[in-house]
VMD Tcl script that draws the C-alpha trace (Angstrom):
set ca {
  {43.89 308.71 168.71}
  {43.55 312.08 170.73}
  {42.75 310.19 174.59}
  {44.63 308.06 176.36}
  {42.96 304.83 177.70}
  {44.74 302.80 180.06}
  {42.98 299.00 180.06}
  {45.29 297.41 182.82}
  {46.45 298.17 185.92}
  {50.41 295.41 185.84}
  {52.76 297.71 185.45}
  {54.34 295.36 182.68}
  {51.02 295.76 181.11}
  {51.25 299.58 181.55}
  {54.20 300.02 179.99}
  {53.60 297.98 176.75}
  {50.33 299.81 176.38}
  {52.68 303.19 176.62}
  {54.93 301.84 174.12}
  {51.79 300.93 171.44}
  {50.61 304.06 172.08}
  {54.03 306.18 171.76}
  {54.81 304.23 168.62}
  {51.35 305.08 166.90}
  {51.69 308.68 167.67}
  {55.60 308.99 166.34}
  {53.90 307.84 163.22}
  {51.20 310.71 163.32}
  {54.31 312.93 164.10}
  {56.28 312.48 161.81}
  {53.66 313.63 159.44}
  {52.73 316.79 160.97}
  {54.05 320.18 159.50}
  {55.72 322.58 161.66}
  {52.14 324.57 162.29}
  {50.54 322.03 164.47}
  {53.85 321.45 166.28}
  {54.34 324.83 167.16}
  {50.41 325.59 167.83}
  {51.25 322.51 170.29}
  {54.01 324.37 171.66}
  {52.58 327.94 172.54}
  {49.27 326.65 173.50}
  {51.19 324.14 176.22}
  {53.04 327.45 177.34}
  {50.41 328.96 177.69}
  {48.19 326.50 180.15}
  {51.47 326.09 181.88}
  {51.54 329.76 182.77}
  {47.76 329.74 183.04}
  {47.83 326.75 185.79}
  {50.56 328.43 187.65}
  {48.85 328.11 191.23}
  {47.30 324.29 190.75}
  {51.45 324.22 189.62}
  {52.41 325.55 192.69}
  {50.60 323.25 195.00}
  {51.55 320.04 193.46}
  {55.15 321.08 193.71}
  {54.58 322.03 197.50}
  {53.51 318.55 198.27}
  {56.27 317.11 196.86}
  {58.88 319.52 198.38}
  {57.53 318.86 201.59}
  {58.25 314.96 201.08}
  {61.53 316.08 199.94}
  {62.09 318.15 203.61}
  {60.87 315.29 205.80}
  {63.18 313.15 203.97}
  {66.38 315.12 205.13}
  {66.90 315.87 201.65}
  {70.21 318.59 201.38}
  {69.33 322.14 200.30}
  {70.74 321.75 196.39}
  {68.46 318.89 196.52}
  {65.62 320.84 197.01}
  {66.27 323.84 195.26}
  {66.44 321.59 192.22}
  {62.80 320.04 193.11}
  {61.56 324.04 193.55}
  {59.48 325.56 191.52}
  {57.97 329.31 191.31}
  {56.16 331.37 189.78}
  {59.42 332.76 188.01}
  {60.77 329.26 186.58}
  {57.35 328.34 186.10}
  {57.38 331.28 183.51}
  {60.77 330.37 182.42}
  {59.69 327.04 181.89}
  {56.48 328.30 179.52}
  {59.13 330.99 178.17}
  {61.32 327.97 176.67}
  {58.24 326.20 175.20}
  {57.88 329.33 172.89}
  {61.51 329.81 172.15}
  {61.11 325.61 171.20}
  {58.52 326.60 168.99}
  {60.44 329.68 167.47}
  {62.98 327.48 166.21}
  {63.32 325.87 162.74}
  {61.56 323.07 162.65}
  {64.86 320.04 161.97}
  {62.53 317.38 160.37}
  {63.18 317.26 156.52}
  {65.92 319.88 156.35}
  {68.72 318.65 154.04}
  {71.89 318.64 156.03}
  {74.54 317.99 152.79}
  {73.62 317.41 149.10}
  {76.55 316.61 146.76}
  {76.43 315.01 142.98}
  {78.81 312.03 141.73}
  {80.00 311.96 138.53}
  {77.24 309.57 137.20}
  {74.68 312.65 138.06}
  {73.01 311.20 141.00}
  {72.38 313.75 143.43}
  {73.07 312.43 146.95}
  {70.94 314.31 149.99}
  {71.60 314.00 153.95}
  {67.87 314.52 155.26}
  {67.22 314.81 158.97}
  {64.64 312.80 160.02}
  {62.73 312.11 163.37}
  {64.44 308.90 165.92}
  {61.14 307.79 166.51}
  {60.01 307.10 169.90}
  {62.25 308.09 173.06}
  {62.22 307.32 176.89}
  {63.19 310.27 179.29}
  {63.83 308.77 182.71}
  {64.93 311.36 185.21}
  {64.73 313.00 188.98}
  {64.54 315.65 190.70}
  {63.69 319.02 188.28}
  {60.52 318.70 187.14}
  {61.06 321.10 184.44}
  {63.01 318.25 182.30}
  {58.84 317.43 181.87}
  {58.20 320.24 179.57}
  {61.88 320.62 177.99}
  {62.15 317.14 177.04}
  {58.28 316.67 175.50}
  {58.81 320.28 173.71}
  {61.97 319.32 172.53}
  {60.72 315.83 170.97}
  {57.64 317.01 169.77}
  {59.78 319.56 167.69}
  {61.69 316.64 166.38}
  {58.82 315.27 165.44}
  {59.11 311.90 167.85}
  {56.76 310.99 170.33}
  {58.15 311.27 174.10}
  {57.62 308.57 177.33}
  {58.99 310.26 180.32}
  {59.50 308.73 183.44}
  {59.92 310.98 186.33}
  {61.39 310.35 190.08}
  {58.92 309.57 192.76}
  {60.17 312.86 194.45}
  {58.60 315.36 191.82}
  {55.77 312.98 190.75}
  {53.27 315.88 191.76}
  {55.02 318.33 190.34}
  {55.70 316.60 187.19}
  {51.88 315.33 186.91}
  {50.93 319.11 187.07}
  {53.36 320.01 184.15}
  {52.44 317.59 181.94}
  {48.54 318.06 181.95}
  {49.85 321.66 180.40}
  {51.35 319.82 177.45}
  {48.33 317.49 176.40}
  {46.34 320.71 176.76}
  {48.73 321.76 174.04}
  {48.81 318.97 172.04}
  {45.02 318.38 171.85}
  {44.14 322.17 171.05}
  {46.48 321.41 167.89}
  {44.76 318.69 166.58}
  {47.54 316.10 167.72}
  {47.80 312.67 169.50}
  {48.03 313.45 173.45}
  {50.02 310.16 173.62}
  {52.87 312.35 171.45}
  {54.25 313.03 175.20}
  {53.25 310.60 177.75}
  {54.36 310.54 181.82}
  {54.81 307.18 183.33}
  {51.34 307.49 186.04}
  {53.46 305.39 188.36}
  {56.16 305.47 190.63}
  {56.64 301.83 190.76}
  {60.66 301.14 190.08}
  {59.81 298.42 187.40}
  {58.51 300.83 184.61}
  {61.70 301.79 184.72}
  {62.99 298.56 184.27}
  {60.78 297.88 181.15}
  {61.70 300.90 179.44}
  {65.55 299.59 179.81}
  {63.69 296.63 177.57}
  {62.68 299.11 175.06}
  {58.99 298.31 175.90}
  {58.61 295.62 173.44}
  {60.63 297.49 170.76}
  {58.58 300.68 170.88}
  {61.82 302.75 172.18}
  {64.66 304.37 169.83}
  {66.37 305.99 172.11}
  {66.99 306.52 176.04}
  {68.17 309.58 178.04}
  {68.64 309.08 181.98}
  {68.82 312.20 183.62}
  {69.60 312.60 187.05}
  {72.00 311.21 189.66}
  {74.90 308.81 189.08}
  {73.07 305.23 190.20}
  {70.31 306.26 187.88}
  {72.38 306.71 185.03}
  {74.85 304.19 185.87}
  {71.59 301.67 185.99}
  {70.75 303.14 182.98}
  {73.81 302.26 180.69}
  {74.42 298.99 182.07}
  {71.24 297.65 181.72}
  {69.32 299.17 178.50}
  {68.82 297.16 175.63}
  {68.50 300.75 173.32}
  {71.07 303.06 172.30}
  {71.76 306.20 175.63}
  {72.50 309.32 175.46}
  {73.66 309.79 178.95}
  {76.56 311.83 180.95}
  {77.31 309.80 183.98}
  {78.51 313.24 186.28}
  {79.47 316.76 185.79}
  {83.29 316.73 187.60}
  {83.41 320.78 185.80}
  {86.73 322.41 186.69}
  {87.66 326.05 185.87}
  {91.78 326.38 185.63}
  {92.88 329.73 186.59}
  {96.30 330.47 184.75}
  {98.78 332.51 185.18}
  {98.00 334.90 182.02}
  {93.93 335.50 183.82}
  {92.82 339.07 185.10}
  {91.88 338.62 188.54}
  {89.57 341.05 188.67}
  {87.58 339.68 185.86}
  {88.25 336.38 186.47}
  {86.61 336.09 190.34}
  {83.40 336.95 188.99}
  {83.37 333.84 186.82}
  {84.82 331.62 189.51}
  {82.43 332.34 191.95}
  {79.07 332.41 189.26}
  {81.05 328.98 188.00}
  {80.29 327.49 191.71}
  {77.87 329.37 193.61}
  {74.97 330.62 191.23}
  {73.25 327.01 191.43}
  {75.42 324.23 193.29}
  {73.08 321.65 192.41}
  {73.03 321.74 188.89}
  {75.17 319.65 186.30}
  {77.40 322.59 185.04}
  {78.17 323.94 188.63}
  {81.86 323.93 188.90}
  {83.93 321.08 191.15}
  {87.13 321.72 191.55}
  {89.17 324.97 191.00}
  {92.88 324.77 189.62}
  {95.60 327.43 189.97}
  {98.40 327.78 188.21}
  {101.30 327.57 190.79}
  {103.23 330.10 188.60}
  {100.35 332.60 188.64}
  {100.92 335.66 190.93}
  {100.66 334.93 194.32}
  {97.27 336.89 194.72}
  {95.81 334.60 191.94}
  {95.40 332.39 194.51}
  {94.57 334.06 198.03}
  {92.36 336.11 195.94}
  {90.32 333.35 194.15}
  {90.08 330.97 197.53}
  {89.34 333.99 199.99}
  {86.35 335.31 197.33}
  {85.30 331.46 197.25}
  {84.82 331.37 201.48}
  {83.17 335.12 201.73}
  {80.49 333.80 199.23}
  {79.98 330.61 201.71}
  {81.54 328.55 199.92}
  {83.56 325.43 201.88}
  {86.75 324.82 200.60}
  {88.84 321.73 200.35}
  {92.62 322.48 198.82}
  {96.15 321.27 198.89}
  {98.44 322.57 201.02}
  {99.27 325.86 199.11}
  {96.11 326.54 199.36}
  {95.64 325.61 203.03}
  {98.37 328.20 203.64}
  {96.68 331.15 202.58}
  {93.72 330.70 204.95}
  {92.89 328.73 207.71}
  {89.54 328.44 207.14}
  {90.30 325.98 203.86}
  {90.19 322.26 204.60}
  {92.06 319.49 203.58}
  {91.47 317.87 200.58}
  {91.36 314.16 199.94}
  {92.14 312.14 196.96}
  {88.44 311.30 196.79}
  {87.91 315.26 196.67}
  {89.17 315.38 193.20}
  {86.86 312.89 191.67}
  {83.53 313.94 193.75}
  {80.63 315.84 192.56}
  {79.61 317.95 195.48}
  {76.45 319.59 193.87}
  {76.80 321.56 196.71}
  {78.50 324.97 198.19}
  {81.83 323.17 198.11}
  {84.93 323.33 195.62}
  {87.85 321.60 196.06}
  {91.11 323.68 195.14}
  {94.63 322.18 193.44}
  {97.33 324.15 192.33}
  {99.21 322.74 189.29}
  {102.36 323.22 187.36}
  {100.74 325.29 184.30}
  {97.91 324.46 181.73}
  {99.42 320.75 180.68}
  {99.32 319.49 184.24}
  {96.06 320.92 184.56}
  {95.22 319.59 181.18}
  {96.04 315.90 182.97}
  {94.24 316.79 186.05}
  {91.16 316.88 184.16}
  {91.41 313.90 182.10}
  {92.25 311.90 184.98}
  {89.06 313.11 187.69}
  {86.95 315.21 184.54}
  {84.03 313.49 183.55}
  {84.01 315.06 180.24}
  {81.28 317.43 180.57}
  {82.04 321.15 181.37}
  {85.62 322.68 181.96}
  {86.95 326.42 181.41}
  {90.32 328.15 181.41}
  {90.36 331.81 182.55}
  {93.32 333.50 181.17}
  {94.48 336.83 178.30}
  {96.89 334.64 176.77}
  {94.99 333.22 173.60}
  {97.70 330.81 172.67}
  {97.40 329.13 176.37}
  {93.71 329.00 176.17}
  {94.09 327.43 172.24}
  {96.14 324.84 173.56}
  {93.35 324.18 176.69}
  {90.68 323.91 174.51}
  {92.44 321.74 172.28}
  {93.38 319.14 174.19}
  {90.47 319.42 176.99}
  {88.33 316.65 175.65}
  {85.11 317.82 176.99}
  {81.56 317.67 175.55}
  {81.70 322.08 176.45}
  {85.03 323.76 176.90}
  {84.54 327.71 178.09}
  {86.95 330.48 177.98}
  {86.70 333.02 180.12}
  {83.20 332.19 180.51}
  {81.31 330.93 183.85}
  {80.80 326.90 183.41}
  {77.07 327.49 184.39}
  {76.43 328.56 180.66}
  {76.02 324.51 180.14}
  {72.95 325.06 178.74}
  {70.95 324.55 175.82}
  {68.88 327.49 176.34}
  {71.85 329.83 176.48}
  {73.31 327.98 173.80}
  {70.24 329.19 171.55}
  {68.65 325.56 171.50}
  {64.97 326.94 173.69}
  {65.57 324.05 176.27}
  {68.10 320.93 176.33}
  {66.90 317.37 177.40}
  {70.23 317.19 178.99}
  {74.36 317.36 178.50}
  {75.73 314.73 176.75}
  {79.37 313.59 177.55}
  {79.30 310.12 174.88}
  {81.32 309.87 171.53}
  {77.74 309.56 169.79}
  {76.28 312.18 167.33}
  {74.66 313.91 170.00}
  {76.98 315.59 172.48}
  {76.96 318.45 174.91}
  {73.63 320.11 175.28}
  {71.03 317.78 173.36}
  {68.27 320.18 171.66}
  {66.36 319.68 168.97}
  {68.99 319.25 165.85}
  {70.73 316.46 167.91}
  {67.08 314.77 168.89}
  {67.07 313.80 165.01}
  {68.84 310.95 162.97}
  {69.01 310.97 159.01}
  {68.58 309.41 156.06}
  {69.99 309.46 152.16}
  {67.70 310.55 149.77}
  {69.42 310.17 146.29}
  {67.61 311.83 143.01}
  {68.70 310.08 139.64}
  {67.68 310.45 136.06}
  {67.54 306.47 135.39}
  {70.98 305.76 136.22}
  {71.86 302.02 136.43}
  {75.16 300.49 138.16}
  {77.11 299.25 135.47}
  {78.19 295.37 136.01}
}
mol new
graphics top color blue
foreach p $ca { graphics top sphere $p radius 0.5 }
foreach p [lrange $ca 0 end-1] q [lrange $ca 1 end] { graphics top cylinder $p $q radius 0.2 }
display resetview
């Protein structure tokens, strides 16, 4: 079944026929080798790179809904696409396809004394629902990244980069029908109507394995109280870098400011900034004046109020918000365990880093920080799966399930036992 046909119009309807279809082509899937997948893959890249302009334009119309809307500048830059991350996005399609292919590799083997040899095999999870907003490049990275795992992919995203999203994903059936594989292996919702979402939360009749909610708290916070399927989900990304007293200033400013002000409205951009109150005094002038010349606002206590005017105060709330935005609220704090306590008290266990020479300090931080990513001396805006080596990431996972931190293609994949015996029986 290479074409999609859609019978009804009910968006219950819709969905189930989604599901049926998903299901069918995870079966197909999970029997193709690692050539078609990858043919899939590069051929996708390439239509994505060859329908750049027809790209462009859908993502125009949809950034000029965004404008008219009053939507907020990290907003937007999120929605934006250009030539550039339109390349990027084709770029991560190949590096997808570049890696080892996770379906059928044996994770452990071990023999018990009887002689049966005991194999953990990964295997694909089936069918899984992507429901996210905003960056229409979770489009291609999540369908890459499932079609690598060998699982077919429903993706459902926001009204605000339907366009854009649309555009992207004709790329990837290109791909998947010049390989010989079932274009319903990566399906977009066609509607914008709020109650597909809804019935994937169902599981779409028991189609759906699996559900990752990218996007804004309300979505996700929908999305784990409601779904009837197992989430892989971080709710915010509260990051926090901690700058001790043992840090270089000099290299440590450079990380602070990339931390916050390379992309404010992404997941791994950094919240809050703590200083070590027994830090040299320039620590802090030096961090929160570097912070302001880059345009950043800034929200502190009242040590950091004192060293310039400019800084606002900060409000409980502050320490528990998620600005995505060029604003940073700053604390000082009574060395790395009150830090440590900050963070488990506001953190939202995604992304925090300590920036300091003293090894033994930043062993204890990283420790004890129980975060899905925990960075030393390095900016929190590698929260990444592609510059964690995984080609793309569907998103950051901050749950006690298998699959934390940056979710690629090892963590898309469940198991199973596959145990080799020589006519072994159980004795009574």
């Amino acid at each position: 079944m290479n074409k999609i046909e859609r019978v009804t119009t009910g968006t219950v309807e819709l969905m189930a026929e989604i599901g049926a279809a998903a299901r069918e082509a995870a079966r197909q899937l999970a029997q193709a080798g690692r050539a078609e997948k990858d043919e899939a893959l590069t051929k996708a890249a390439e239509a994505l790179e060859a329908s750049t302009p027809e790209i462009l334009e859908a993502n125009a119309k949809d950034l000029e809904a965004a404008r008219e809307a009053g939507r907020p500048a990290a907003y937007v830059d999120r929605l934006a696409l250009t030539p550039e991350r339109i390349k990027a996005i084709a770029d991560g399609l190949r590096a997808i396809a570049a890696l080892d292919d996770p379906v059928g590799e044996v994770i452990a083997e071990w023999r018990r004394p009887n002689q049966l040899k005991i194999e953990r095999v990964r295997t694909p999870l089936g069918v899984i629902g992507g429901i996210f907003e905003s960056r229409p490049n979770v489009t291609a990275d999540a369908g890459a990244l499932c079609l690598k795992a060998g699982y077919a992919a429903i993706l459902r995203g926001g009204s605000e980069s339907f366009h854009s999203s649309t555009a992207i994903h004709r790329a990837l059936v290109v791909g998947l029908e010049a390989a010989g594989l079932p274009a319903a292996a990566i399906q977009l919702v066609p509607t914008t109507d709020r109650e597909a979402v809804g019935e994937m939360l169902k599981g779409l009749r028991g189609a759906l394995d699996v559900i990752v909610p990218r996007g804004g708290k309300s979505l996700v916070e929908r999305v784990q109280n409601e779904a009837r399927v197992p989430v892989f989900a971080h709710l915010e990304g509260i990051c926090h870098v901690y700058l001790d007293r043992g840090a270089d200033l000099g290299d440590a400013i450079p990380v602070i400011i990339n931390s916050k002000m390379r992309r404010t409205g992404i997941c791994g951009a950094a919240e809050t900034l703590l200083v070590d109150q027994g830090a040299p005094a320039g620590h802090l002038e030096g961090a929160v004046k570097a912070l302001l010349d880059a345009g950043c606002e800034v929200r502190g206590d009242a040590a950091a109020q004192a060293v310039d005017e400019r800084v606002k105060p900060a409000s409980e709330e502050d320490w528990g918000t998620e600005y995505l935005d060029a604003i940073i609220s700053v604390k000082t704090v009574d060395g790395v365990d009150e830090a440590i306590a900050h963070i488990a008290r506001y953190g939202s266990n995604h992304t925090d880093c300590i920036l300091t020479e003293c090894y033994g300090t930043a062993a204890h931080f990283v420790a004890r920080v129980d975060s899905a990513i925990v960075l030393h001396n390095a900016s929190t805006q590698f929260a990444d799966g592609g510059e964690f080596g995984m080609g793309a990431e569907i998103g950051i996972a901050t749950g006690k399930m298998h699959a934390r931190g940056p979710v690629g293609v090892e963590q898309l994949t469940s198991f199973k036992y596959v145990v080799r015996g020589a006519g072994q029986v159980r004795p009574v």
